[in-house]
C-alpha positions as CSV (number, residue, x, y, z in Angstrom):
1,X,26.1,-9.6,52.8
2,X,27.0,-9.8,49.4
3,X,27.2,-7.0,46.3
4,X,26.5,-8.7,42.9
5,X,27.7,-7.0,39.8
6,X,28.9,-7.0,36.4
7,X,32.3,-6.3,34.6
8,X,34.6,-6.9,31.7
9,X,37.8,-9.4,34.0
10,X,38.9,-9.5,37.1
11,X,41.5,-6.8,37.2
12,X,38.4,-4.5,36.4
13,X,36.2,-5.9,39.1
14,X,37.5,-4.6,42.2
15,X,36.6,-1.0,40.9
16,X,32.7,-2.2,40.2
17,X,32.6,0.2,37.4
18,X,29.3,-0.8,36.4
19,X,26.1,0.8,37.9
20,X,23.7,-2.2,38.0
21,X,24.3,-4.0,41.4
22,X,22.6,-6.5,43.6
23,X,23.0,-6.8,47.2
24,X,21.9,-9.7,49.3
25,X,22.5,-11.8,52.5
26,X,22.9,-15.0,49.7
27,X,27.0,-15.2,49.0
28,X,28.4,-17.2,46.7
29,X,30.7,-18.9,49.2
30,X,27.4,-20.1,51.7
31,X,25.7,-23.1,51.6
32,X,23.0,-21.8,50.5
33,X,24.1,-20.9,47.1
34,X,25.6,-24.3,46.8
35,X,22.2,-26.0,46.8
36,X,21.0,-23.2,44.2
37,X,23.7,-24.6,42.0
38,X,22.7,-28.1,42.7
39,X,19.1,-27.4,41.8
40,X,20.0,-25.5,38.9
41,X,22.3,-28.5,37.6
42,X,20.3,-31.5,38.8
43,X,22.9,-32.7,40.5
44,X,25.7,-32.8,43.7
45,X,28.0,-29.6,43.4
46,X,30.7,-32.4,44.5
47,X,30.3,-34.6,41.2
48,X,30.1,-31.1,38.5
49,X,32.9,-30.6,35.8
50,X,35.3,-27.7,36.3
51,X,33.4,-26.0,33.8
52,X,30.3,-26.3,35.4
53,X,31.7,-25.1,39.2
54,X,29.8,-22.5,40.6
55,X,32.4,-20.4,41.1
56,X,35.9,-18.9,40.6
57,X,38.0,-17.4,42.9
58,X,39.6,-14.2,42.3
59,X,42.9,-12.6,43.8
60,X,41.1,-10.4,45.7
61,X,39.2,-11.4,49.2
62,X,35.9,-11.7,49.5
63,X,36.0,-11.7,45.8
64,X,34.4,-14.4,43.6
65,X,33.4,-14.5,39.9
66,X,30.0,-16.7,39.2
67,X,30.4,-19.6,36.5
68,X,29.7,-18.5,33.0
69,X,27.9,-21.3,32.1
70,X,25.9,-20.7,35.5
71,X,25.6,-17.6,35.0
72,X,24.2,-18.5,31.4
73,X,21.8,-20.9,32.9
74,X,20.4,-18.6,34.9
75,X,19.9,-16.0,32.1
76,X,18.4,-18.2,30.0
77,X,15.2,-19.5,32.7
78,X,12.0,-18.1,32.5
79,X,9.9,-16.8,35.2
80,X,8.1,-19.7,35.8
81,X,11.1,-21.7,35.5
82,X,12.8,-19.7,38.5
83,X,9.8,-19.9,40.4
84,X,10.4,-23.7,40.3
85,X,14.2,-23.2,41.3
86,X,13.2,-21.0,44.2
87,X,10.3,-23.2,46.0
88,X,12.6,-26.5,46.2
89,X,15.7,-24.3,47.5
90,X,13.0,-22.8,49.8
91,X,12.6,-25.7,51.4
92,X,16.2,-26.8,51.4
93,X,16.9,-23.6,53.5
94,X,14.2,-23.2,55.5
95,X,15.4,-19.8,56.6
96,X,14.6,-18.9,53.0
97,X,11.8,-17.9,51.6
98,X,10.6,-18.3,48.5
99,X,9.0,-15.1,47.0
100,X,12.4,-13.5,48.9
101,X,14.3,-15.9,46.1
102,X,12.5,-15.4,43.4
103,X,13.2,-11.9,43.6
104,X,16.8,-12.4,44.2
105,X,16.7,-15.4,41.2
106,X,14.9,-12.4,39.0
107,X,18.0,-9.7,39.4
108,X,20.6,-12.2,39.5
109,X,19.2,-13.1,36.1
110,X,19.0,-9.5,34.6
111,X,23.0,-9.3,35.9
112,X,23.2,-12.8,34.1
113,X,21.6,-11.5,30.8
114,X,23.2,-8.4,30.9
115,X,26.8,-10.0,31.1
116,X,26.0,-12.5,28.4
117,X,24.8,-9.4,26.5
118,X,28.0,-7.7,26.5
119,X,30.6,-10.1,27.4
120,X,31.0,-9.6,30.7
121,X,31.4,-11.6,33.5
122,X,29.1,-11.4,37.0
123,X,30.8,-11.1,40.2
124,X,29.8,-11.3,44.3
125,X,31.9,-9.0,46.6
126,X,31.3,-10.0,50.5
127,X,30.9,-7.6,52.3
128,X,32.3,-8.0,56.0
């Protein structure tokens, strides 16, 4: 389980000062996030720039601060276009489903606009 959220750098994150929040059973560190970001890319997560990794890990465990240029991607899909990012990954993780990630795809892109917006960041606590 996972707790998505919002804030300014990662000496402010461990405090999740900001009310928005998503939780989910998708963490940044699974597999299953890993083929998002190769879906969202069009390509292997093995052959991606630095710049374009999905994530970046923080000094604090089970802490992990999505990509900003990721997290930009994300923001700037439209519905449709995250309804065609969830029904491949769908089917890529069978034990997945699709309107579950289109929801998830749908908050994870109002955190994703909202950090653009104000020059935030959006981070994924694990929860144990």
């Amino acid at each position: 389980m996972a707790t998505y959220f919002t804030a300014r750098d990662d000496a402010g994150a461990p405090q999740q000062s900001d009310d928005e929040q998503l939780d989910s059973a998708i963490t940044l560190s699974g597999g299953d996030f890993r083929v998002l970001i190769e879906l969202v890319w069009g390509k292997s997560a093995d052959d991606l720039p630095d710049d374009e990794q999905r994530w970046v890990e923080t000094s604090v465990e089970g802490l992990a601060r999505l990509g900003d240029r990721l997290a930009g991607e994300i923001a700037d899909r439209d519905q449709d276009e995250l309804q065609d990012l969830a029904t491949p990954w769908a089917e890529l993780v069978p034990e997945l489903e699709a309107a579950d990630l289109v929801d998830f795809l749908t908050d994870l892109q109002h955190l994703s606009r909202h950090a653009k917006a104000d020059g935030l960041h959006v981070y994924s606590l694990q929860l144990r």
